[in-house]
N, C-alpha and C positions, 0 to 999 in steps of 0.2 A: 295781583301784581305778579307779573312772569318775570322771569330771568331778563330777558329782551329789554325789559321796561327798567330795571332793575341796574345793567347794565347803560344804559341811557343817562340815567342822574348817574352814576360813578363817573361816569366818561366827563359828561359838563361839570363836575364838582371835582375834576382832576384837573381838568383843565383851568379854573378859576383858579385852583390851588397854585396852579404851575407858574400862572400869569404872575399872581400876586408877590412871588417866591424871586420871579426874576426883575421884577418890577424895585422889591428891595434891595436885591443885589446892585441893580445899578443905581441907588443911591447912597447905598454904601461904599463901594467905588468912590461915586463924585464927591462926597463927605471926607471920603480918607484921604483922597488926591488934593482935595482944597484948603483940611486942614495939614498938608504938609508932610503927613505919615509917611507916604510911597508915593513915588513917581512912575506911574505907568507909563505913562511915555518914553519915559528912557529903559523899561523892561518889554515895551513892546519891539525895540530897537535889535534887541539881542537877536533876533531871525535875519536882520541885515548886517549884522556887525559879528561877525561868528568867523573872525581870524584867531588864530591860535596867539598871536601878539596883540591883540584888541585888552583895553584897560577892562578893570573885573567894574562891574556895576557895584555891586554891594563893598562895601570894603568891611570884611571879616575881622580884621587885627581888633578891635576893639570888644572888649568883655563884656559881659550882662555888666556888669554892676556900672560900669561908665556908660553904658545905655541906659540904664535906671537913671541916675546921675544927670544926663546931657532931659531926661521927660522932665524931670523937676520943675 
C-alpha cells in the first residue's frame, strides 16, 4: 500500500465523515427551531434589518436564573 492509495481511503473516509457531521447539524437546527429553542428565521433577518434603531432580536435584560425558571 503506497501513500497514493493511502491517501485515497483518507480522502473518501473524510469525506463520509464531513457528510455525516453536516447532515447532523441540519437536524439539529430543525429540532431546535421546532422545539421552540431559536428562531432562525428571525436571526437570519439581522443582514436585512441592520439600522442602528431596528429592535434588538435577543432581549438580554433577563438573568440566567429567570431563564432556568421560564425552561421548567
Amino acid at each position: 500500500m503506497d501513500i497514493r492509495e493511502l491517501q485515497g481511503y483518507a480522502s473518501f473516509f473524510m469525506t463520509i465523515f464531513l457528510v455525516v457531521m453536516l447532515y447532523g447539524y441540519i437536524v439539529y437546527l430543525y429540532r431546535s427551531e421546532k422545539k421552540g429553542e431559536k428562531d432562525y428565521e428571525k436571526l437570519g433577518n439581522i443582514a436585512l434589518d441592520d439600522e442602528i434603531d431596528s429592535t434588538p432580536i435577543n432581549d438580554s435584560s433577563s438573568t440566567e436564573s429567570e431563564k432556568k425558571e421560564r425552561n421548567k
